[in-house]
ROZA-598527 format. One record per residue: residue in one letter; x, y, z of N, C-alpha, C, O in turn. Coordinates in nm, 2 decimals, always signed. Atoms other than C-alpha are relative to their C-alpha. Example, Ala and Ser with C-alpha at 12.3 -4.5 7.8 and 13.67 -1.06 7.14 Angstrom:
2
@vodo:A nX:+0.09 nY:-0.12 nZ:+0.00 caX:+1.23 caY:-0.45 caZ:+0.78 cX:+0.09 cY:+0.12 cZ:+0.00 oX:+0.19 oY:+0.12 oZ:+0.07
@vodo:S nX:-0.09 nY:-0.11 nZ:+0.00 caX:+1.37 caY:-0.11 caZ:+0.71 cX:-0.08 cY:+0.11 cZ:+0.08 oX:-0.03 oY:+0.22 oZ:+0.09
# end
This chain:
100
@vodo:X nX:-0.14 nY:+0.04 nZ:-0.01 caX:+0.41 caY:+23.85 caZ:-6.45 cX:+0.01 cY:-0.15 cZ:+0.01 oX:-0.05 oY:-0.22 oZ:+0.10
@vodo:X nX:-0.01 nY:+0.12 nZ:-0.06 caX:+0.51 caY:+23.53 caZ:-6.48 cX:+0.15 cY:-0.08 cZ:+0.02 oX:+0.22 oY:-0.06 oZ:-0.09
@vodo:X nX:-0.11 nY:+0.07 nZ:-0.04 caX:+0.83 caY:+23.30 caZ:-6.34 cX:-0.02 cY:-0.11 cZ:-0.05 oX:-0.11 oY:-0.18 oZ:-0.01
@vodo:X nX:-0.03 nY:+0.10 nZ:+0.01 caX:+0.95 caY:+23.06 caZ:-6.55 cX:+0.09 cY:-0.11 cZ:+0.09 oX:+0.21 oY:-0.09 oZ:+0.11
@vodo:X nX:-0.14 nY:+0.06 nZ:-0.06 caX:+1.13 caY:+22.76 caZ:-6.35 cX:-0.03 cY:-0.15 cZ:-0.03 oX:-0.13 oY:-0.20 oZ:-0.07
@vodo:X nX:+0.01 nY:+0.14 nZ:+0.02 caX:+1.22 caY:+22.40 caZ:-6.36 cX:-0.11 cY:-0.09 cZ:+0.02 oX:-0.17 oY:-0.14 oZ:-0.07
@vodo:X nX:+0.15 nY:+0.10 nZ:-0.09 caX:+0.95 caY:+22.20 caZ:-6.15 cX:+0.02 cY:+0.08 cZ:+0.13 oX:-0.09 oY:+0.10 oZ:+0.18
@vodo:X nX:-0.05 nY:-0.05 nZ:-0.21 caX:+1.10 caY:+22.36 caZ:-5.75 cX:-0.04 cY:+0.09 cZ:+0.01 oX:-0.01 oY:+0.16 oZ:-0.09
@vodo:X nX:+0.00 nY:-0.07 nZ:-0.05 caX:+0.98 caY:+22.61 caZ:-5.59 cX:-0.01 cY:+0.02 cZ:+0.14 oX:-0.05 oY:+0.10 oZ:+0.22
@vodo:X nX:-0.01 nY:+0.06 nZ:-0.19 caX:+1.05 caY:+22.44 caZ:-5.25 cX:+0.17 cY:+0.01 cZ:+0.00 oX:+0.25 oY:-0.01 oZ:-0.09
@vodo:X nX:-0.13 nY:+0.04 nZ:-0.03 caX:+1.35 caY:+22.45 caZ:-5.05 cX:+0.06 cY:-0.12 cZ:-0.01 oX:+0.01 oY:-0.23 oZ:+0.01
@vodo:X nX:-0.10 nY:+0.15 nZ:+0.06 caX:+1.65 caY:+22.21 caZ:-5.14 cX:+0.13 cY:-0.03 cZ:+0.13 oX:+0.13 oY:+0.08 oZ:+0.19
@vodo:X nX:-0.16 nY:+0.03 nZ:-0.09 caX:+1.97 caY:+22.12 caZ:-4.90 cX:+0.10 cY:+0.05 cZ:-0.08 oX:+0.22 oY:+0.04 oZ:-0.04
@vodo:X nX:-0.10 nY:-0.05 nZ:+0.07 caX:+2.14 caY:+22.27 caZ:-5.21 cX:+0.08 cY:+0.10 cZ:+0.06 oX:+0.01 oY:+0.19 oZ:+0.11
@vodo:X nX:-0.04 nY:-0.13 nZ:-0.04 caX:+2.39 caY:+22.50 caZ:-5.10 cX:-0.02 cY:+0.09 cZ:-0.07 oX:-0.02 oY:+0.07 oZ:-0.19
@vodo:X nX:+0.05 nY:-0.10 nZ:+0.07 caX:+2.29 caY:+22.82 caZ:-5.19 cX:-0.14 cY:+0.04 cZ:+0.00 oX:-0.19 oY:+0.15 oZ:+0.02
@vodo:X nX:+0.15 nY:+0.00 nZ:+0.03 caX:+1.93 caY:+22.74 caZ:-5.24 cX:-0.03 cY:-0.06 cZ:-0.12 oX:+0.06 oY:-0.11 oZ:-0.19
@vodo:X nX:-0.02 nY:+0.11 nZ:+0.16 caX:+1.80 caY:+22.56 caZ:-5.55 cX:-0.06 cY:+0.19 cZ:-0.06 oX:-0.12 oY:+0.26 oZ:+0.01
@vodo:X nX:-0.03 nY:-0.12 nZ:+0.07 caX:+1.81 caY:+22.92 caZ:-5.84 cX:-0.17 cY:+0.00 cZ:+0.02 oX:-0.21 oY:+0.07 oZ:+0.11
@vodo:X nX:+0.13 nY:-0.03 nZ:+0.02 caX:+1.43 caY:+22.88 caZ:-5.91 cX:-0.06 cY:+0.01 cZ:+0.19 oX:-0.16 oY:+0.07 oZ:+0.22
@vodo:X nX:+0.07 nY:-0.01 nZ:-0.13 caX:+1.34 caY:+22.86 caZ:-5.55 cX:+0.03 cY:+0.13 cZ:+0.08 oX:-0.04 oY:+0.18 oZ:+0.17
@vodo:X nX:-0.06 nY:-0.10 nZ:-0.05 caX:+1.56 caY:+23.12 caZ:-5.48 cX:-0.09 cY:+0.15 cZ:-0.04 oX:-0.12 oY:+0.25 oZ:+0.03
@vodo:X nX:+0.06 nY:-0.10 nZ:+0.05 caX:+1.38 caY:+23.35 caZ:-5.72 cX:-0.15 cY:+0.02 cZ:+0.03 oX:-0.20 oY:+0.13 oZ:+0.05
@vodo:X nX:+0.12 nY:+0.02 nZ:-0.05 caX:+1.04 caY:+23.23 caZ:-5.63 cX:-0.03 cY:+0.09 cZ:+0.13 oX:-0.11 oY:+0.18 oZ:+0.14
@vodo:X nX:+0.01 nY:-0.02 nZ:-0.16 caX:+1.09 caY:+23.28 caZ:-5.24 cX:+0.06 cY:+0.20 cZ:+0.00 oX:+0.02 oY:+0.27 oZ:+0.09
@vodo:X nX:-0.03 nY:-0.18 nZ:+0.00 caX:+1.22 caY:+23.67 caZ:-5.29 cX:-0.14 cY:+0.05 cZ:-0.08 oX:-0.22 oY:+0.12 oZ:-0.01
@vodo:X nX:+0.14 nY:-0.07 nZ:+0.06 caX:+0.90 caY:+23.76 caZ:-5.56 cX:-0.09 cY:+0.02 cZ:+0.11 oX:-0.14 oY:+0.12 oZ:+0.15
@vodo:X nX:+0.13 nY:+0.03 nZ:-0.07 caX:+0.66 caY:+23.61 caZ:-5.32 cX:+0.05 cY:+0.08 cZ:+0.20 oX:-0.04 oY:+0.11 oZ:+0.28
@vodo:X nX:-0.05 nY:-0.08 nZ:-0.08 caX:+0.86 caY:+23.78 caZ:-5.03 cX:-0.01 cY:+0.16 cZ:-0.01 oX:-0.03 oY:+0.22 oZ:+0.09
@vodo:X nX:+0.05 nY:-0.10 nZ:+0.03 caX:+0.81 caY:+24.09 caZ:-5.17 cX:-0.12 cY:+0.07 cZ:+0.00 oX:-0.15 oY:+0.19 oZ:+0.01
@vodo:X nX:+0.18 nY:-0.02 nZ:+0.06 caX:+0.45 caY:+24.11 caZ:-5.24 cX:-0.03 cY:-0.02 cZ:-0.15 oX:-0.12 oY:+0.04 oZ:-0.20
@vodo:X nX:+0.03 nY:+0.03 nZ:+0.18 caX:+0.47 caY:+24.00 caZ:-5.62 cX:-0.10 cY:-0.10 cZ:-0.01 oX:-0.08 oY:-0.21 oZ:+0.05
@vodo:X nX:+0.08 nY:+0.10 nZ:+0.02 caX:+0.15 caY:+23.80 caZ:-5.73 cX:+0.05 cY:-0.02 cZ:-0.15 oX:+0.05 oY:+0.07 oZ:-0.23
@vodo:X nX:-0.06 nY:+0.05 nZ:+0.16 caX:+0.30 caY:+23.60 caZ:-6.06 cX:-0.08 cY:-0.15 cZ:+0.01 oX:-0.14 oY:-0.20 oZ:+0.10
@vodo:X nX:+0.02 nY:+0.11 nZ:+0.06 caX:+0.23 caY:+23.31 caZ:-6.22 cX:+0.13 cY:-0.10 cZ:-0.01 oX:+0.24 oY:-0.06 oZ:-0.02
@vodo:X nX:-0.15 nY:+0.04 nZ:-0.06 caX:+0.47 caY:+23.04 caZ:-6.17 cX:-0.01 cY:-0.11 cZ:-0.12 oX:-0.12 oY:-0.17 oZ:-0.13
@vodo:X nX:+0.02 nY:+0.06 nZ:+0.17 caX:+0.52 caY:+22.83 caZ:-6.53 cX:+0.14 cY:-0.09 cZ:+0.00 oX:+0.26 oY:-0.06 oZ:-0.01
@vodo:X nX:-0.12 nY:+0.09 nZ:-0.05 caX:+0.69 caY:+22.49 caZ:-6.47 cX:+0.03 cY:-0.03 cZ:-0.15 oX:-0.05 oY:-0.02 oZ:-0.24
@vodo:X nX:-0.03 nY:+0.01 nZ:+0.13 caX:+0.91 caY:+22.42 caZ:-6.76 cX:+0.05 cY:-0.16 cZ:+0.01 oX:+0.05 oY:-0.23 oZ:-0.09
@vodo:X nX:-0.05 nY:+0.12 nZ:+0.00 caX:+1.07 caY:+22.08 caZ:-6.64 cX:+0.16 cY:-0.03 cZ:-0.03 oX:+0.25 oY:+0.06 oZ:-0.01
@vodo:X nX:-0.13 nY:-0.04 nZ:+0.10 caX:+1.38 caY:+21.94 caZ:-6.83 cX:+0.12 cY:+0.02 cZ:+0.08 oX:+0.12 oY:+0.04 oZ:+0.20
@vodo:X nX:-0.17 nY:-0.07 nZ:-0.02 caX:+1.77 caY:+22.02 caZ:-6.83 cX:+0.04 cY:+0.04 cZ:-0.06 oX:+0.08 oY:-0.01 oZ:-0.16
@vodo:X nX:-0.03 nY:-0.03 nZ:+0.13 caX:+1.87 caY:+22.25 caZ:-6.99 cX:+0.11 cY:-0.02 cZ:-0.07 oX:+0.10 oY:+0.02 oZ:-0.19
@vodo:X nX:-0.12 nY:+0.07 nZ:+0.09 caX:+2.22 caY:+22.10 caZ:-7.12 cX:-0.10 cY:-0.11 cZ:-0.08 oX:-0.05 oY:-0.18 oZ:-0.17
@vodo:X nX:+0.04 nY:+0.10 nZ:+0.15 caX:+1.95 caY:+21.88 caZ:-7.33 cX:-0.04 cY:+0.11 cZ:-0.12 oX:-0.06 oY:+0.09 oZ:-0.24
@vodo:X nX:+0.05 nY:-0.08 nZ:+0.12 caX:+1.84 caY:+22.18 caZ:-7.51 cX:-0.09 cY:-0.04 cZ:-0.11 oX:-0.20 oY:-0.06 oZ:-0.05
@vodo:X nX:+0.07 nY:-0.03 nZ:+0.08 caX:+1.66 caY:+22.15 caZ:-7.83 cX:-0.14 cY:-0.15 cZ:+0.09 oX:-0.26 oY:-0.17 oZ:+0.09
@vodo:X nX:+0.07 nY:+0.16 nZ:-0.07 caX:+1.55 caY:+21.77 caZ:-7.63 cX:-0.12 cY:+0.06 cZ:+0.08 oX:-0.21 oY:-0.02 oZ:+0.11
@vodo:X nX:+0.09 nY:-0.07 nZ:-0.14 caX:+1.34 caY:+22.03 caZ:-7.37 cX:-0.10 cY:+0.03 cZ:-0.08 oX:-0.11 oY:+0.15 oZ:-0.10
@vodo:X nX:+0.15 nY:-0.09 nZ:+0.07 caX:+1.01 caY:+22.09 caZ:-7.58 cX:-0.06 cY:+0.07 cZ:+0.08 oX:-0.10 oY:+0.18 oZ:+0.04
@vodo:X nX:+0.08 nY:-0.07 nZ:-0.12 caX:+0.86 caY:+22.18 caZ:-7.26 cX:+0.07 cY:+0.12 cZ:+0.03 oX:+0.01 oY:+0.19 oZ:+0.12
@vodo:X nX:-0.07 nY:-0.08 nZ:-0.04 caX:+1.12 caY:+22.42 caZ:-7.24 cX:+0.03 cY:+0.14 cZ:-0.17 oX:+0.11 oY:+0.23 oZ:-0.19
@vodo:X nX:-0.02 nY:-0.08 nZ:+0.10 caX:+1.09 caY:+22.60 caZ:-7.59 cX:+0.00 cY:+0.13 cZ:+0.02 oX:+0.09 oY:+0.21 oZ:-0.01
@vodo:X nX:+0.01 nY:-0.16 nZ:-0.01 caX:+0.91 caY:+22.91 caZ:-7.50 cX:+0.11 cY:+0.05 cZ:+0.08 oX:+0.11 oY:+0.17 oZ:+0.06
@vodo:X nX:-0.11 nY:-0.07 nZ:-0.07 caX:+1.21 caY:+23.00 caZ:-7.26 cX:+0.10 cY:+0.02 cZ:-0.12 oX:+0.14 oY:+0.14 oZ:-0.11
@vodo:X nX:-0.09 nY:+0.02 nZ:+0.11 caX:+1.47 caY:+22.95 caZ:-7.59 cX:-0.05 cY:+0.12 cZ:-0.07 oX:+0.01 oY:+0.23 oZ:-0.07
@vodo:X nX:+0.11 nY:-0.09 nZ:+0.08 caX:+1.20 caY:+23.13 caZ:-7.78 cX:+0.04 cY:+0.16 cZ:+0.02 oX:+0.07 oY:+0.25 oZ:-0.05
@vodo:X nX:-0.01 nY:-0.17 nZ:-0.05 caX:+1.22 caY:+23.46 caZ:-7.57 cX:+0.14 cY:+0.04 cZ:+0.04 oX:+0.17 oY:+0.16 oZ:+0.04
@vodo:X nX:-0.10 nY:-0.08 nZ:-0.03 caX:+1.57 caY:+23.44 caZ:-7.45 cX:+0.14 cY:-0.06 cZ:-0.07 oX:+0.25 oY:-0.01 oZ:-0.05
@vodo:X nX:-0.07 nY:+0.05 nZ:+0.06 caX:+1.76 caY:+23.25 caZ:-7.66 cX:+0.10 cY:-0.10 cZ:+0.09 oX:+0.21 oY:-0.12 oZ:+0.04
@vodo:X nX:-0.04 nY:+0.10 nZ:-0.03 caX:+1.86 caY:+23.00 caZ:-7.42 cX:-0.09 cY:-0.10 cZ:+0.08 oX:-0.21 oY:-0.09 oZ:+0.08
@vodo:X nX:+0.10 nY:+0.10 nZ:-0.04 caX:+1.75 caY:+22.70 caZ:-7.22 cX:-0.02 cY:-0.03 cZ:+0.16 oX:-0.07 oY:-0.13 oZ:+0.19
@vodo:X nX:-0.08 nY:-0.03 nZ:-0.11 caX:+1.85 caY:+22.78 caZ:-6.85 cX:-0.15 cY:+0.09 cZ:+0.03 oX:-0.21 oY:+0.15 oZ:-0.05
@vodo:X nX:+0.15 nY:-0.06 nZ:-0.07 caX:+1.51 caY:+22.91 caZ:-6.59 cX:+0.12 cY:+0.02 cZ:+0.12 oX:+0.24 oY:-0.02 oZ:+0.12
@vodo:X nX:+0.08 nY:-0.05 nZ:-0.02 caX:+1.47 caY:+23.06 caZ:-6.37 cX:+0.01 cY:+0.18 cZ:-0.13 oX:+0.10 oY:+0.24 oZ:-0.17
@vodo:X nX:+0.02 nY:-0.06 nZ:+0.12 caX:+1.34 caY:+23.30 caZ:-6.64 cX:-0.13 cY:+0.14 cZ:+0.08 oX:-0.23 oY:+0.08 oZ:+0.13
@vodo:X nX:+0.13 nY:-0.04 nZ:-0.06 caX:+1.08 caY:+23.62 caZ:-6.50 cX:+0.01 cY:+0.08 cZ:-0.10 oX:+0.11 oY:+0.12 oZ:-0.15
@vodo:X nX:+0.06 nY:-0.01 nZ:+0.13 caX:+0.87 caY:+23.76 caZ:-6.77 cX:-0.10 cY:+0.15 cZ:+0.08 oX:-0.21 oY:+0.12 oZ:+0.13
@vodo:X nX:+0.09 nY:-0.08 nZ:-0.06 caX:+0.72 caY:+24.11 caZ:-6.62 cX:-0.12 cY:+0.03 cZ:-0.13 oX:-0.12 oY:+0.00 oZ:-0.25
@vodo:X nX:+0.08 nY:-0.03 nZ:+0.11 caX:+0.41 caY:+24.24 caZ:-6.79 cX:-0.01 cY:+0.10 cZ:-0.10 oX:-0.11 oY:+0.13 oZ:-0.16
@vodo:X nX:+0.04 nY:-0.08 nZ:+0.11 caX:+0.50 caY:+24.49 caZ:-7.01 cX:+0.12 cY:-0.10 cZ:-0.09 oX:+0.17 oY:-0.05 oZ:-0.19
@vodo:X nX:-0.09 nY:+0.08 nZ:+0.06 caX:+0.75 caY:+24.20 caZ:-7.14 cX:+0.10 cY:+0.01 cZ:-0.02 oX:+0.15 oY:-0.03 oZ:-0.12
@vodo:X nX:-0.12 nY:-0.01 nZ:-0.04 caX:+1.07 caY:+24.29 caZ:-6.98 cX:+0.03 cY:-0.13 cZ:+0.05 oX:-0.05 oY:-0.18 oZ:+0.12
@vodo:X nX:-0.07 nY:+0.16 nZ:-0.03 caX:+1.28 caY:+23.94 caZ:-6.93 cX:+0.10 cY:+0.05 cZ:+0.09 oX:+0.18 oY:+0.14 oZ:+0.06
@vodo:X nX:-0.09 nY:+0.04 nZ:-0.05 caX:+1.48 caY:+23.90 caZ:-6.66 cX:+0.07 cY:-0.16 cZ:+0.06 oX:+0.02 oY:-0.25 oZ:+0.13
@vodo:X nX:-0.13 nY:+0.11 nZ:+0.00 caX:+1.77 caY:+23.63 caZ:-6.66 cX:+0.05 cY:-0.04 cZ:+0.09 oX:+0.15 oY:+0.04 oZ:+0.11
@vodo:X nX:-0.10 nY:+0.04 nZ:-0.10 caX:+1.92 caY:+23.45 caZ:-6.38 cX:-0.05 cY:+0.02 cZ:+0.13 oX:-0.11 oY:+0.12 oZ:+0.16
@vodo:X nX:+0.07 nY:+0.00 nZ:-0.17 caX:+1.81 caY:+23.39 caZ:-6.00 cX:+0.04 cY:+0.16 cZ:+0.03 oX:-0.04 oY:+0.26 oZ:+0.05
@vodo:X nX:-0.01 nY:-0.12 nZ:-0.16 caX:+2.01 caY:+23.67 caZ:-5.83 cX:+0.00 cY:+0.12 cZ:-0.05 oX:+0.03 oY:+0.22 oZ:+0.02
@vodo:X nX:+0.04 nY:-0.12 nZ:+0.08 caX:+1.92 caY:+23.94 caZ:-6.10 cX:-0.17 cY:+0.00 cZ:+0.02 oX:-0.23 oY:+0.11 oZ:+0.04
@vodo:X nX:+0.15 nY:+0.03 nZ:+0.00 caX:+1.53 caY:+23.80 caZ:-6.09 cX:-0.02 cY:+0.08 cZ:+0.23 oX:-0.09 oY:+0.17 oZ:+0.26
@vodo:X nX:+0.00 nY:-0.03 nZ:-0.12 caX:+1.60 caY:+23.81 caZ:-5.64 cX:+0.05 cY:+0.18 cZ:+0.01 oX:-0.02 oY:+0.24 oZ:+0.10
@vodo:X nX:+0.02 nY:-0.12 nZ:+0.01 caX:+1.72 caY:+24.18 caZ:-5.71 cX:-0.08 cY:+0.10 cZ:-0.01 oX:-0.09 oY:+0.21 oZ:+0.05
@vodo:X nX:+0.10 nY:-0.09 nZ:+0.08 caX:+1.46 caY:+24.30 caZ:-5.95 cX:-0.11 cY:+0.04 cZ:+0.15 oX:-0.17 oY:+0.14 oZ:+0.18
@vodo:X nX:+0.11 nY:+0.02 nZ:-0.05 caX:+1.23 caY:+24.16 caZ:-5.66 cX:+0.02 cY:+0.12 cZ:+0.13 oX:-0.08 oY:+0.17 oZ:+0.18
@vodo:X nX:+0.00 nY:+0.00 nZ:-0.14 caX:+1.38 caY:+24.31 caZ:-5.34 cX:+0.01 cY:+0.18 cZ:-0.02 oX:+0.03 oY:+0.25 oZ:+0.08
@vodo:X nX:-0.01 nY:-0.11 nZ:+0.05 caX:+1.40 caY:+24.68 caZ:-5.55 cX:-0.12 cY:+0.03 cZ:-0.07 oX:-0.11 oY:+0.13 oZ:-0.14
@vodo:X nX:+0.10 nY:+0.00 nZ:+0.07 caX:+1.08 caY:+24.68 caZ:-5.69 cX:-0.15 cY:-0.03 cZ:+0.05 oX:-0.26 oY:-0.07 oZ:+0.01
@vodo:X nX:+0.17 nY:+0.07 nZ:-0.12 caX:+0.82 caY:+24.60 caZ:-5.40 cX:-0.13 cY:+0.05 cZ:-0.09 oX:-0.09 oY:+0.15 oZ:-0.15
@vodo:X nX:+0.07 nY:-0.01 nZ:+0.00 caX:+0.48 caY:+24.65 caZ:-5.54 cX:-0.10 cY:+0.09 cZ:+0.09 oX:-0.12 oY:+0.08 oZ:+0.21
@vodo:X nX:+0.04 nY:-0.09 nZ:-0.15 caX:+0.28 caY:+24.94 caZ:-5.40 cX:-0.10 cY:-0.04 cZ:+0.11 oX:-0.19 oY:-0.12 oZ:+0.07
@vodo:X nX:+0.08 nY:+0.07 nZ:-0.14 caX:+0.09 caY:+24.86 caZ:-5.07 cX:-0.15 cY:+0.05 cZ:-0.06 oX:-0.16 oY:+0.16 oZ:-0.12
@vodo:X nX:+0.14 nY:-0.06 nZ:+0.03 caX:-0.30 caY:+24.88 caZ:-5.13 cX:-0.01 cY:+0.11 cZ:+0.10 oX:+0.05 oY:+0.11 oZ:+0.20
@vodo:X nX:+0.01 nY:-0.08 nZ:-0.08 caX:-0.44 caY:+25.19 caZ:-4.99 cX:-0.14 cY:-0.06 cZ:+0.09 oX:-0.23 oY:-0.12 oZ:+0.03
@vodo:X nX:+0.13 nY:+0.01 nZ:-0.07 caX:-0.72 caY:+25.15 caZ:-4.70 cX:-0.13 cY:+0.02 cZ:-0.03 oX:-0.17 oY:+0.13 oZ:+0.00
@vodo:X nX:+0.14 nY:-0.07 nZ:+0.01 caX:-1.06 caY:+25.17 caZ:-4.79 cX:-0.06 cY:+0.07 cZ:+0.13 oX:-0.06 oY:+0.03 oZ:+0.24
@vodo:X nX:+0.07 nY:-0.11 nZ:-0.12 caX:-1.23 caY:+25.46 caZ:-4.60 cX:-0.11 cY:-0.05 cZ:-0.02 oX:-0.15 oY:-0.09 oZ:-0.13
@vodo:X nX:+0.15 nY:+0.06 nZ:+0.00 caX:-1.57 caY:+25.34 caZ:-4.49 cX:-0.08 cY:+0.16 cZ:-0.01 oX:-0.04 oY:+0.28 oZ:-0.01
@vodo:X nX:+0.08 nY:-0.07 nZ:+0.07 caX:-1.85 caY:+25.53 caZ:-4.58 cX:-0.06 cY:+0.10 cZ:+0.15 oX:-0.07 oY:+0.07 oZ:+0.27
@vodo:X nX:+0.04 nY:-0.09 nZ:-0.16 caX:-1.97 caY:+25.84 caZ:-4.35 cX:-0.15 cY:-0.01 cZ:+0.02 oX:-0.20 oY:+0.05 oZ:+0.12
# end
């Protein structure tokens, strides 16, 4: 799985939270191990974002946080990405039994 986002995955004084951090801090609250894939940029520069193509590429725009699961389901937008995350926990490993 991997989370596209700007450069942040730290908290901001932004009200709200900054969107990529927001999505970050719910995966990794969950138990999601992803790949975290800085894209840089703004996206009001658009086509100007090279670093930001493959996100255009897959979603047709230029706007992260962007999460990319692995069978190559896209989800769009922090508080749909903070949803997927908080409905979708990953299952708990089971204990290994030691040996008799």
């Amino acid at each position: 799985m991997k989370l596209y986002v700007c450069w942040g995955t730290f908290p901001t004084p932004r009200p709200g939270g900054h969107p990529c951090a927001n999505a970050h801090a719910a995966l990794v609250a969950a138990g999601h191990e992803h790949e975290v894939v800085r894209t840089y940029g703004l996206a009001p520069f658009g086509p100007l974002n090279v670093t930001r193509q493959v996100v255009h590429e897959k979603t047709g725009q230029w706007w992260v946080p962007v999460l990319e699961l692995d069978d190559g389901e896209l989800i769009v937008d922090s508080q749909d990405i903070v949803a997927w995350a908080r409905t979708n926990r990953p299952p708990k490993p089971r204990p290994e039994r030691e040996p008799r």
